[in-house]
N, C-alpha and C positions, 0 to 999 in steps of 0.2 A: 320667400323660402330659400334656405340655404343648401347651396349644392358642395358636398362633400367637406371631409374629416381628413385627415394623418396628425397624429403627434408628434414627428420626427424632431420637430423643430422646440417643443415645449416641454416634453416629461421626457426624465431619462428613462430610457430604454435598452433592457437586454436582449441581446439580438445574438442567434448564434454565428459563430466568426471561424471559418476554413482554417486558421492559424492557431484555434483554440488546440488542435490536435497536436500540434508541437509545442504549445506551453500551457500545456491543460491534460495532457494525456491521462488515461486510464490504465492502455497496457501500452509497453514498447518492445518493439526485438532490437536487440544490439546486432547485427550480422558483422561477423568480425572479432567478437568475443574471445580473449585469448586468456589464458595461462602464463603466456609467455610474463617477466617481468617485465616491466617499465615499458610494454606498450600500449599501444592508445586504443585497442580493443579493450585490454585490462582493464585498465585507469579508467573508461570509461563506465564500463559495467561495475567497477567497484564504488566510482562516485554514486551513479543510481541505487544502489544499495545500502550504500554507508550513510544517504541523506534519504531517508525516505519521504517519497514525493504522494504518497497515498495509494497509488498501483502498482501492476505486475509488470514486469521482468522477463522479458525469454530473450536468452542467449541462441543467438543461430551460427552453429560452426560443424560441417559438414566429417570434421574429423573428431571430434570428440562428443562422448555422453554427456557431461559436464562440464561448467566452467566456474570458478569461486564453490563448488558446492551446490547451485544450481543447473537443475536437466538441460541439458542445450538439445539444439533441433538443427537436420541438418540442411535444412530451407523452407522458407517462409511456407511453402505447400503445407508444412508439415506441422506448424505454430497450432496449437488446440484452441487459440482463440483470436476472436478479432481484434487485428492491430490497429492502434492509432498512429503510432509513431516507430519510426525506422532511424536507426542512427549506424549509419555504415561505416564501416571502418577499415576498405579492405583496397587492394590496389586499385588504380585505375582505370585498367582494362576492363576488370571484372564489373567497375560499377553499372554501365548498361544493362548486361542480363541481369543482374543483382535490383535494380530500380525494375525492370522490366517484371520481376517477379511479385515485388510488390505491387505494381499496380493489378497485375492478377489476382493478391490476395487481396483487395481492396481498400491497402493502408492508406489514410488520408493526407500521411504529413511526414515528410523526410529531412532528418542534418546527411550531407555528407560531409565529412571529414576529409576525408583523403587529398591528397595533395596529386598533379602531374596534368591538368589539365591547360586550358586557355594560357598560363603565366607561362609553360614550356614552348607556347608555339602552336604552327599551324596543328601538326598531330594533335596535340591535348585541344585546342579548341574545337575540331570534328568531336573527338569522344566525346565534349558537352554536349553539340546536337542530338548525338544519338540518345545522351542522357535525357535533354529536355523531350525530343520525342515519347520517351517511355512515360516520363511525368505529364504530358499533354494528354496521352492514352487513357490514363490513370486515375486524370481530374485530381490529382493531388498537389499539395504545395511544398516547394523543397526549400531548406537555407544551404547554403553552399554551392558548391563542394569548395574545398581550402578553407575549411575553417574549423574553429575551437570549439565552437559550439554552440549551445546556448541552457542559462541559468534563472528560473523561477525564485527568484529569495522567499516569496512569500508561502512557495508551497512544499519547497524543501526541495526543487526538482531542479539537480546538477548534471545536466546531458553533456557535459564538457570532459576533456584529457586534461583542465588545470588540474593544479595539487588544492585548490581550498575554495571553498564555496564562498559568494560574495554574502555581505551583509544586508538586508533587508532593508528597504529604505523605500523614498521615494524619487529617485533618479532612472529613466529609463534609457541603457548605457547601450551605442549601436557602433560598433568597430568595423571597419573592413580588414583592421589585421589584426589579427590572432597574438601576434608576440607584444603586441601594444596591449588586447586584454589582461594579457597575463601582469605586463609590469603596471596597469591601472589598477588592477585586482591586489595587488601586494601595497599599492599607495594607498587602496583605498582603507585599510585594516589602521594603519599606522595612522589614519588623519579621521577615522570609526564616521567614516562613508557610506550609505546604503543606498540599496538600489532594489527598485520597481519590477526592473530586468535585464537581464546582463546577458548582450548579444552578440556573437565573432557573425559578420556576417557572409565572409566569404566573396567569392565571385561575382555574386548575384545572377546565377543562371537562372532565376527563376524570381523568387522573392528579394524583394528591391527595397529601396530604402521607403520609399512611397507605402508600399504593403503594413510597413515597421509602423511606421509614424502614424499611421492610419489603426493599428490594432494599439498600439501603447495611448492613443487619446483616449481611447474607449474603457480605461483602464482605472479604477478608481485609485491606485496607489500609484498614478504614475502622474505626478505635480509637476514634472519638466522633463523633455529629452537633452541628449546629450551626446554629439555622432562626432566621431575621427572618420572624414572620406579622404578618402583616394583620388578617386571617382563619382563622377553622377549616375552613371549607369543610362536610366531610364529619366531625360530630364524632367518631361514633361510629367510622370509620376510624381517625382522630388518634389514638385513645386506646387503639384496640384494642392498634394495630399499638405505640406508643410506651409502653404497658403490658409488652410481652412485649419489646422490647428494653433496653428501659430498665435490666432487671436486669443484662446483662451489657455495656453498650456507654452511654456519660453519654450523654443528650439534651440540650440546653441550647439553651433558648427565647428570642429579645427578642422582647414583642409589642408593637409599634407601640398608641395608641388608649388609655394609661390615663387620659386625660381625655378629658372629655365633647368639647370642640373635637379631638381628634386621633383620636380615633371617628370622630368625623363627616366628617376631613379623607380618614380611612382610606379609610369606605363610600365615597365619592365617586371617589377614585381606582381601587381594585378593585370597584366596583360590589356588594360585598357589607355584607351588613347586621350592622351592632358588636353585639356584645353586651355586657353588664355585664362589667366589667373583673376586679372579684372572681369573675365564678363564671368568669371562663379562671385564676386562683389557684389553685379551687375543683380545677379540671380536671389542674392540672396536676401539682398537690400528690398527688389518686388516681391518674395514671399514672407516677409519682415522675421525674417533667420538673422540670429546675432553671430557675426563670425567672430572669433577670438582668435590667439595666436599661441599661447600653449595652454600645455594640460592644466596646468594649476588656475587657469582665466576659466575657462571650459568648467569645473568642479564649483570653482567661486562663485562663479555668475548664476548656476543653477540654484545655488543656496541662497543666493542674494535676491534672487527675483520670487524668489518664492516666499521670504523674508519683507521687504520693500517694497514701497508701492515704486510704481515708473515713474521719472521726472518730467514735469511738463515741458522742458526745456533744458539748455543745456549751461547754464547759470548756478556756478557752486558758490556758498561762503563757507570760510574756513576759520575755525575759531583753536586759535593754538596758544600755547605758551611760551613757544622759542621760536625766533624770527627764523633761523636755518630749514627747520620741517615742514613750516608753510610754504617758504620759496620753492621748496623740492618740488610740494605737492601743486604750486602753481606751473611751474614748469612742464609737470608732466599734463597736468591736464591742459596746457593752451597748445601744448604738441602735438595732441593727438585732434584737435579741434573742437574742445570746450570753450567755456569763459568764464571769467570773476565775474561774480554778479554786483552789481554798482551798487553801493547802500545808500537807501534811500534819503532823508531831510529826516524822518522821525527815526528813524534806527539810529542813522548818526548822531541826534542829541540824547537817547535812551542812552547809549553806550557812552557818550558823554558822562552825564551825572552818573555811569555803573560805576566805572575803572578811573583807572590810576589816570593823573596827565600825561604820564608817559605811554599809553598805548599806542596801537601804530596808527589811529585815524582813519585807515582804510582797510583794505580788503586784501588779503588775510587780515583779519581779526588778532593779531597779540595782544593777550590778555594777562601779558608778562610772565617773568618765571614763580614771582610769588602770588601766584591766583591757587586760594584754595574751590573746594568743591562747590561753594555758594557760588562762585563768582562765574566757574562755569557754567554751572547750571541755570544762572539771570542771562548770561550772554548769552548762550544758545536758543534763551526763551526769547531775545528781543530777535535775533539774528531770524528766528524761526518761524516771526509774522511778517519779517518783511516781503513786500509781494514781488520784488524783483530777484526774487532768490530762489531755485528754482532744489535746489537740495543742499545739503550741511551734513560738516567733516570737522568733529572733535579732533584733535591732534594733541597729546597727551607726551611729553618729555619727562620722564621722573629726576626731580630736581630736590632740594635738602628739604623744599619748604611743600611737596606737591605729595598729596596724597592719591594714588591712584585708584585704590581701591573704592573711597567714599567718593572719590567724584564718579568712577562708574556707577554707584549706586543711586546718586543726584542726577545722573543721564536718563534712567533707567526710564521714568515716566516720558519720556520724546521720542520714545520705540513707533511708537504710530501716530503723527501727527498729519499725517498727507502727502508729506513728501519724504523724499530716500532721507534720515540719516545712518552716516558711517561715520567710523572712527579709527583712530590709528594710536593704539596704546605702545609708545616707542621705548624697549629695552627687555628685559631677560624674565629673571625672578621676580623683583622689584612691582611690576605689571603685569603679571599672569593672573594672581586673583580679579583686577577691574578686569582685563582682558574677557575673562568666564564670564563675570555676572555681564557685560555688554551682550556678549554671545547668548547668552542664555536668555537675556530680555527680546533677542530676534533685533541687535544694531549691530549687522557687520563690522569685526574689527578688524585691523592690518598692522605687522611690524612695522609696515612701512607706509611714509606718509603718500609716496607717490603712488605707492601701490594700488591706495585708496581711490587716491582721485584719478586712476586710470578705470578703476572699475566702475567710478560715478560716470567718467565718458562713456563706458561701456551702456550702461543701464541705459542712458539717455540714447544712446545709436540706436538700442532698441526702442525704444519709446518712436524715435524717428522714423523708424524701420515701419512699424505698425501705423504710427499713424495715416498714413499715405492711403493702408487700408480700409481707415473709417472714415475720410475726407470723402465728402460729395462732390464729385467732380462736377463741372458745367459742360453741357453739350456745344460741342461745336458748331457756328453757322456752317452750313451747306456742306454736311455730313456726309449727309446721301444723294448728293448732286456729282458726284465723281463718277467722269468719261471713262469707264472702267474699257469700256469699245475700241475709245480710240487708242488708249493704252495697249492693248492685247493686239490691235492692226500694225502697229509700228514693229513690236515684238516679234510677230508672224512672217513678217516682209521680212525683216530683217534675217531671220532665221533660214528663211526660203532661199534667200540671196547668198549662204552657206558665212553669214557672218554672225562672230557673238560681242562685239564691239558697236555701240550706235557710238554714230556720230553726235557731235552737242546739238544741232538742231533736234533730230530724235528726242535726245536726251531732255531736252526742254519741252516739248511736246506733250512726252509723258510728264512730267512735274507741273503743267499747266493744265492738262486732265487732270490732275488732282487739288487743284486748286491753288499750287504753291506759284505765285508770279516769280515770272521769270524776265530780264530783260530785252527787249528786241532783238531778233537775231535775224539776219538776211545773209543769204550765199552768194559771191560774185565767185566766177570763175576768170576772171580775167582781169585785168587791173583799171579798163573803165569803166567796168560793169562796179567796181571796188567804189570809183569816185562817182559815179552816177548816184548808187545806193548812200554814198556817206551825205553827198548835198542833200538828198530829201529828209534823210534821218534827220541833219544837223549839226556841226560839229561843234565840240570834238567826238573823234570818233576813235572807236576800236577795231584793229584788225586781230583777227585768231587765224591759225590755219584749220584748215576744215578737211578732214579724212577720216577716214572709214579703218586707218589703222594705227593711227597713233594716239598713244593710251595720253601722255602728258607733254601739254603743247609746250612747258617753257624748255621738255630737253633739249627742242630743236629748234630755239630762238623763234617759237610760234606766236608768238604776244609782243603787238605794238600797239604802245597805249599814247591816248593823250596828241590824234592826228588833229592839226588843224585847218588841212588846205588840201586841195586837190593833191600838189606836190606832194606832200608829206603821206599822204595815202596809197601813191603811186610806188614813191620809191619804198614803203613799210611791205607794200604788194610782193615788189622784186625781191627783196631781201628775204621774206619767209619763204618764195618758192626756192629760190637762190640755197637757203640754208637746208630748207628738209630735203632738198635732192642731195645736197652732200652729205648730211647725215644718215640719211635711212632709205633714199631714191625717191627718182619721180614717178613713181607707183604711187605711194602713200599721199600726194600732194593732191589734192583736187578743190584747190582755191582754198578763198579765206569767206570767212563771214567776218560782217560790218556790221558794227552793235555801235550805241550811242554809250559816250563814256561818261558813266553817271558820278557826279560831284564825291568825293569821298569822305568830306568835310563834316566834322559830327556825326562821323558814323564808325560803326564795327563792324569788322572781318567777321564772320563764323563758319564753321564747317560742319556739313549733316550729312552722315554717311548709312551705310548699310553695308554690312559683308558677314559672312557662314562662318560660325562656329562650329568646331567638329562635333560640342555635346550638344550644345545649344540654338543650333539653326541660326536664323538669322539674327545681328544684334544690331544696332542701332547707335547710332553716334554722335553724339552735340559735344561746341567745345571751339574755341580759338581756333579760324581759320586765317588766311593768308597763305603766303610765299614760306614763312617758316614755322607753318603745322606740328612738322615734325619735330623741330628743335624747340618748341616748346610744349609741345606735347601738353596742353591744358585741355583734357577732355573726359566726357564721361561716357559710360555706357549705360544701354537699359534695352529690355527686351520687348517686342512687337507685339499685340499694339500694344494702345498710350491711350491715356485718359486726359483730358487737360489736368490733371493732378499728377498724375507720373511723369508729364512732362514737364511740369514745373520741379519735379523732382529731380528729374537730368541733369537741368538748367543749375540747379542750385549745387551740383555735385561739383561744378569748377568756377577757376578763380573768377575768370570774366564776366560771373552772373554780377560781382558786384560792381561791375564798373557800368551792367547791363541796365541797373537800379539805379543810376543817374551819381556821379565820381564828379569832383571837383569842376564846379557851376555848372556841366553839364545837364539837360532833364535825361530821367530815364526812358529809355526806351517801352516801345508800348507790348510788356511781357503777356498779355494775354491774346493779342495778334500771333506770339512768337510761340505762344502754347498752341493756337491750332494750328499751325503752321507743321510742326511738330506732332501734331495729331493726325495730319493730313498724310506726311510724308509715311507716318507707321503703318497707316491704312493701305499706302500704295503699297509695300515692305509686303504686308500678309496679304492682300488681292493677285500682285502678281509676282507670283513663284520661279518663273523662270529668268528672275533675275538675280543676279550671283552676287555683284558688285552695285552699288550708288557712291558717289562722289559728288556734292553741290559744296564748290570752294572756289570763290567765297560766295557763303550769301551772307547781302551786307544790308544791315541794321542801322537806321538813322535813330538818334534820339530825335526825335520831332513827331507833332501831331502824323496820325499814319496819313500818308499820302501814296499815291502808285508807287513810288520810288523809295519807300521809306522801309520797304521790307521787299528783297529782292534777291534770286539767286544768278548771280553776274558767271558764270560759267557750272556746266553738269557733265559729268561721266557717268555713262551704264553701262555694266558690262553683264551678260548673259551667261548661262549656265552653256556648257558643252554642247555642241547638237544632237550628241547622243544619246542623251541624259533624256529617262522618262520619269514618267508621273511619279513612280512608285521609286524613283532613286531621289527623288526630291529631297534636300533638306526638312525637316518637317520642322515646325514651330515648337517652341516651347512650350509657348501657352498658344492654349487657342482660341484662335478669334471669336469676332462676333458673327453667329451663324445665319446672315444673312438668306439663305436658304428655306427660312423656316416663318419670310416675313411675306405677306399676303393681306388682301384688302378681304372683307367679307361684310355681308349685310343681314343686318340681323330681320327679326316675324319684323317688327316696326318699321322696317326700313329704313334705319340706320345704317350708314357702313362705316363697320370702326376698320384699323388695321390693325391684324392680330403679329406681333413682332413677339421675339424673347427679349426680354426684361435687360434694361443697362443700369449700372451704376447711378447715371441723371436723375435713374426716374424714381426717388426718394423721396423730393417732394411731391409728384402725384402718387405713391403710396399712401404719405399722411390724408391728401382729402380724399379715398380712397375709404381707407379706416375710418373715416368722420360720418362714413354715408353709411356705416351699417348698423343695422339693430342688434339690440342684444341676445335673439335666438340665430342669426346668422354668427353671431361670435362665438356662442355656445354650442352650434352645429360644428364651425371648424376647430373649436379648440379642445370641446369637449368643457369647460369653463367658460366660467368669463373670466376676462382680462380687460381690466380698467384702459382707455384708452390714451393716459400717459404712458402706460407700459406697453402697448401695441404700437408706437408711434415714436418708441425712445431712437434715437439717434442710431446706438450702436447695435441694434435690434434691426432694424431697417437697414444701417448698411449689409449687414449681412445676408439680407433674404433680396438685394438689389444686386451686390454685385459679387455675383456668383461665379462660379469654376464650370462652365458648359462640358468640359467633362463628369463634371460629377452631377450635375443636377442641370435641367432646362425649366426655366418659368414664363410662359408665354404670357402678355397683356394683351388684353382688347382695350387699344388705343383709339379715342375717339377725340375729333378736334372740330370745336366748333366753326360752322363756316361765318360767325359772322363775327367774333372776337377771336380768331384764329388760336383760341387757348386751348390745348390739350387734356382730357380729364382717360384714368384710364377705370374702366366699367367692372373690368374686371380682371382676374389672375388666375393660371392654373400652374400646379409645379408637379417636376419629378424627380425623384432623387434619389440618387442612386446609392444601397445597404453597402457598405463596407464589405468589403471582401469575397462579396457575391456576385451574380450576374443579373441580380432583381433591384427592384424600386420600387416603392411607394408615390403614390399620385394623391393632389389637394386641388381641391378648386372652390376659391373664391368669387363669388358674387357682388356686386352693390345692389341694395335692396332694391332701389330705383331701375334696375335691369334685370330682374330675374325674369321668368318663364317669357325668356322672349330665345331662347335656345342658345345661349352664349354656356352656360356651364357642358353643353354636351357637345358645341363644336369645339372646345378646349380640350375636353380628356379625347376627343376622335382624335385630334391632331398629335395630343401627348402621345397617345397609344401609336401612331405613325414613329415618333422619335423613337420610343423605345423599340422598334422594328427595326430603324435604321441604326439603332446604335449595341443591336445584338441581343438585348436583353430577352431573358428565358422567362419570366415574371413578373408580373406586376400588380399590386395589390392596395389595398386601403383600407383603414377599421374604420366603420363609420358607425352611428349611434343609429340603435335600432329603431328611434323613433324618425328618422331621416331618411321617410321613406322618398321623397323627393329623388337625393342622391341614387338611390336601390334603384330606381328604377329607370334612374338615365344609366348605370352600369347594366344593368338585365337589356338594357336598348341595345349599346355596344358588345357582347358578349362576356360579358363578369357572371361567374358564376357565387352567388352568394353564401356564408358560410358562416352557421350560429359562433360562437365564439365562448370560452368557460367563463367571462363576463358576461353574464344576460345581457346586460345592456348594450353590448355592442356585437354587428356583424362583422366580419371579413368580406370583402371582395377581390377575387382573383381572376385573373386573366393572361392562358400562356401566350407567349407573343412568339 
């Protein structure tokens, strides 16, 4: 018998959405409504008017009977009907009580407009609190304040002060500034651009880009977003919400601020504070967000992805007719970090027997200047089985002998073969008809040939971007064997001791509770205690200075390497006390530690860090270490935790990974050692919080089978948060972790004990045997259907219901592991997840037939119903089939109150939490 139903995941569903009242409304008041010319009470209330959006209108303005010809009212008290929507337009002082009175009349959804808050300073950022207070009272949702607006194409509803309504389309457009809509909204006319919905979003005191992204998925005319930020605002929103879209709907980001002056032009203007330019890269690469660099990449890319399937790779061929366009177009794509894709043994003799002997043999494809339309349309067709070629770029020169127009016509049928192609129809008049009919076939065309092949890198970054999200990662050995104890005891002492500085033993201490080997390290205070410790080690040996207050040993000549005798140790001893007393006193000095100096031969430097971003909490750092870090600065970022696949993603993001992959006779070093490694260190990163700074430089990497020594961190720095600093001033995560919290052993009637944990990305392959163990009324009980079980089992189907956003949904398994083949099978799954825009959830609980009525589906939703307590929720619900009485009556157990539903067939069950 099958326990429990929700559809979330299988039928579309209409759901109502808090944000429908501002791009759905019925009625709205304008407050602010003016007479006056050319202001933005006017303009606004004329736009409403002048585009009729389906509903009413009231003007609220305290000084006059009318405004355009319509009754005004001279506050909200006084509106004869219930308002949806409030669009204010009045100074800033005033908006408080103004918001305050709305929420009295129970409007659901506010724009402010007005400008003088947050961006002028401390005053204007008070007046948003008070503002956000009246909105929390109110339970309503607001855009703004500072901004333009926002515009419905599809339902005629212009709540903006622009001069001209955008065009209908399916682009969902999200600005932080307002004077950018206005000159996007004038490009967009001239290049006949439509859009889904067209949003200024202002300050975000309230409604954030997260909220945005989250209602335009839900949106049937909305085929791709497309946001100008400033700012992140809320990261961990951003990322949540544009992680779980992102797989079926493109995102495509320009962020304002990648230099240091345009940061700072940014924070100024939106009052919010820049962060480092690479970790929004960092950010946007893990929620597979395509960043571009201007507007017209931004517009392109939305059309083009919605046009084109994604390239499997980053492998273009280029089939041209003038040797100059190809080179352009080679140029730009090996710049940005594409490749020519190699033609294979049968392409190369296909294209043989096509073309002339003068073609160029390779890659670009010249197919010379007198190739008519047959000749392209054969070459594209050989060019376009070959399997090392990952996408294909027409490039088109109008020449005496070249017909443009018939060869776009002989393209036309290569619109959808499987992979991207594009083209570059080069010149004026001459080229505008092929140019149309390619466009119109849905094959990207370009004036320019590099143009093209920058938007083929583009397409592919995204493909790369996403992919990392459908990758099943591999679980790490000994996960969950991390001394989180001993970590948190060195921390406390230390803190207690009024210090936020460990010293590198410390430091090491904690990186060894977490599984990351560390080299030996021993403290002599005195220079024969130095040569005592270095004979047992071994020599050669290393001295460090060892203190409690210096951040970096080489400022003060703290590092002798490569001792090999008593003597040599002795005098390395003198010399580092000798130097930090003259540099910085004999405070700071309190002996050295003596570490054995490990061979460097065949090996590489790396550095793995961690330090606080101002939007983004802590980030994480791999990349070329050594003595000169910084002057080569080869590194990448990525945010906490890490999967073994995101951290192979790091890994790949700099130059050293290929030297990592085994370089000239070298073997490569062992990257799946160095992925948990990197899996380890993320773990420590998000367990414990009161650490500000990590520095491990170098930890050094040997190319050789792994042995103790072949992966090792040869020096550590930690440095801690303030001691002043509490819980609630914490850095908070971007993403959040895995909720450890919610993992427990339990024994089911048979006395079995599985461990009931929340669901990881790993656990994919036991999903599929999982799915193999149920019958077909268990599948019919949760899905309301059946579903054949290649489709319950497809790849990109399971990645998504494995590795989830523990903000947005929790899905607990009952983990049970054999004790005699130590194989893990998991019995069973319960989910919850959480409605868009609301403070409710839906709950599912899955069974294997082989474990039902042994009480595993009612200790899953008890537990679920726990989570939704701890994570606020007002609701929680599930349609279950009426004949499922099973399910009815484990919810009647827990307190669900059960509820027929206008489908006979199915009940509701609710439960306020």
């Amino acid at each position: 018998m099958q326990l429990g139903s929700d559809r979330a995941y299988d039928i579309l569903r209409t759901q109502h959405q808090p944000l429908d009242a501002i791009f759905a409304p019925k009625t709205i008041a304008v407050i602010g409504a003016s007479e006056r010319e050319n202001s933005v009470g006017r303009t606004v209330l004329w736009n409403l008017i002048s585009h009729p959006f389906g509903g009413t209108v009231f003007p609220v303005n305290p000084k006059r009977h009318s405004v355009l010809g319509i009754k005004a009212y001279p506050n909200m008290a006084d509106v004869p009907e219930p308002v949806d929507l409030a669009i204010i337009a009045t100074p800033a002082l005033t908006v408080p009580s103004v918001i305050g009175e709305c929420a009295d009349a129970g409007v659901k959804g506010a724009i402010v407009l007005s400008a003088g808050f947050k961006e002028i300073g401390t005053a204007g950022a008070e007046l948003e609190q008070q503002v956000l207070q009246q909105v929390r009272r109110g339970k309503m949702r607001l855009i703004g304040p500072n901004c333009l607006g926002i515009m419905n194409p599809h339902t005629g509803l212009n709540a903006t002060f622009a001069s001209s309504m955008a065009l209908p389309g399916k682009v969902g457009f999200i600005s932080q500034s307002g004077a950018l809509c206005t000159a996007i909204l004038d490009w967009s006319f001239h290049e006949n651009v439509g859009f889904s919905a067209f949003i200024s979003i202002g300050s975000m005191l309230d409604v954030g880009w997260g909220d945005l992204i989250d209602y335009l998925s839900d949106k049937p005319h909305t085929e791709s977003i497309v946001i100008y930020m400033e700012s992140i605002g809320n990261a961990r929103s951003f990322l949540s919400a544009a992680r779980e879209v992102a797989l079926t709907k493109p995102i495509i980001v320009i962020k304002a601020g990648r230099t240091a002056a345009a940061a700072k032009a940014a924070a100024s203007h939106t009052g919010a504070l820049a962060g480092s330019d690479a970790v929004f890269d960092a950010a946007f690469r893990r929620s597979g967000v395509l960043r571009v660099k201007s507007i017209s990449e931004l517009f392109h890319l939305a059309e083009i992805l919605a046009k084109q399937p994604r390239p499997k790779g980053p492998k273009l061929t280029i089939i041209t007719n003038a040797g100059g366009p190809g080179v352009l177009a080679t140029d730009a794509l090996i710049t940005d970090g594409g490749e020519l894709a190699e033609l294979s043994k049968e392409t190369y003799e296909a294209l043989n027997q096509l073309l002339p002997p003068q073609w160029s043999h390779n890659n670009p494809i010249d197919i010379l200047g007198d190739a008519d339309p047959i000749r392209y349309a054969k070459a594209l067709e050989i060019a376009a089985k070959d399997p090392n070629s990952d996408g294909l770029l027409a490039i088109l020169t109008p020449q005496a002998m070249t017909d443009p127009t018939q060869t776009a016509h002989q393209l036309k049928p290569f619109a959808q073969i499987g992979k991207p192609v594009l083209a570059s129809w080069m010149g004026d008049a001459d080229v505008e008809a092929g140019a149309e009919i390619l466009n119109q076939a849905l094959i990207p065309t370009f004036a320019f040939s590099d143009m093209a092949a920058n938007v083929f890198y583009y397409m592919w970054r995204y493909s790369y971007n996403l992919r990392a999200l459908y990758e099943t990662p591999a679980l790490p050995d000994n996960i969950d064997t991390c001394d989180r104890t001993i970590a948190e005891t060195i921390i406390q002492l230390a803190r207690q001791a009024g210090r936020t500085l460990l010293t590198e033993v410390e430091s090491k201490q904690i990186l060894a509770a977490y599984g990351i080997p560390t080299v030996a390290t021993q403290v002599a205070t005195n220079a024969e205690e130095a040569v005592r410790l270095a004979e047992e080690i071994g020599y050669p040996v290393v001295l460090k200075v060892f203190s409690q207050t210096i951040t970096h040993k080489t400022d003060v000549d703290g590092v002798h390497l490569n001792l090999h005798n008593a003597d040599a140790v002795r005098e390395a001893y003198n010399a580092i006390a000798s130097s930090v007393t003259t540099k910085v006193g004999a405070n700071s000095f309190a002996g050295v530690t003596v570490q054995p100096m490990i061979d460097l031969r065949n090996s590489y430097e790396l550095i793995l860090g961690s330090s606080i971003d101002a939007q983004f909490g802590p980030v994480l750092l791999f990349g070329a270490g050594g003595q000169l870090v910084e002057v080569f600065q080869d590194r990448a970022l990525g945010l906490p935790p890490l999967n073994t696949t995101l951290a192979r993603r790091m890994m790949e993001q700099t130059r050293i990974y290929k030297a990592l992959q085994g370089v000239r006779g070298r073997k490569a070093v062992n990257l799946e050692a160095l992925e948990r490694l990197l899996v380890h260190f993320g773990q420590l990163v998000v367990e414990q919080r009161l650490i500000k700074e990590i520095d491990i430089n170098p930890l050094l990497v040997k190319a050789e089978e792994i042995t103790q020594n072949s992966l090792v961190a040869l020096d550590a720095r930690i440095v801690l948060h303030d001691l002043d600093i509490t819980e609630v001033q914490l850095p908070k995560l971007a993403i959040r972790p895995y909720p450890t919290q919610y993992v427990s052993s339990w024994i089911m009637q048979n006395g079995m004990e599985v461990t009931i944990r929340p669901i990881r990305p790993e656990d994919e392959p036991l999903m599929i045997k999982l799915h193999k163990t149920l019958s077909e009324e268990s599948v019919y009980f949760r899905y309301f259907h059946l579903i054949k079980l290649s489709q319950r089992i497809a790849h990109e189907r399971l990645t998504r219901l494995c590795f989830i956003d523990y903000d947005r949904e929790m899905a607990l398994v009952a983990d049970y592991q054999n004790p005699e083949t130590q194989e893990h099978e998991l019995l069973a799954i319960g989910r919850l997840s959480k409605l868009h825009g609301t403070n409710e959830a839906e709950f599912a609980i899955l069974v294997s037939d082989r474990y039902q009525c042994q009480g595993l589906g009612t200790e899953l939703l008890k537990r679920l119903l726990q989570v939704g307590r701890d994570e606020h929720l007002t609701l929680i619900s599930a349609e279950i089939l009426a004949e499922n009485s099973a399910m009815q009556r484990v919810c009647e157990k827990l307190g669900f109150r059960i509820h027929p539903t206008a489908e006979g067939s199915v009940v509701r069950a609710e439960i306020i939490t």
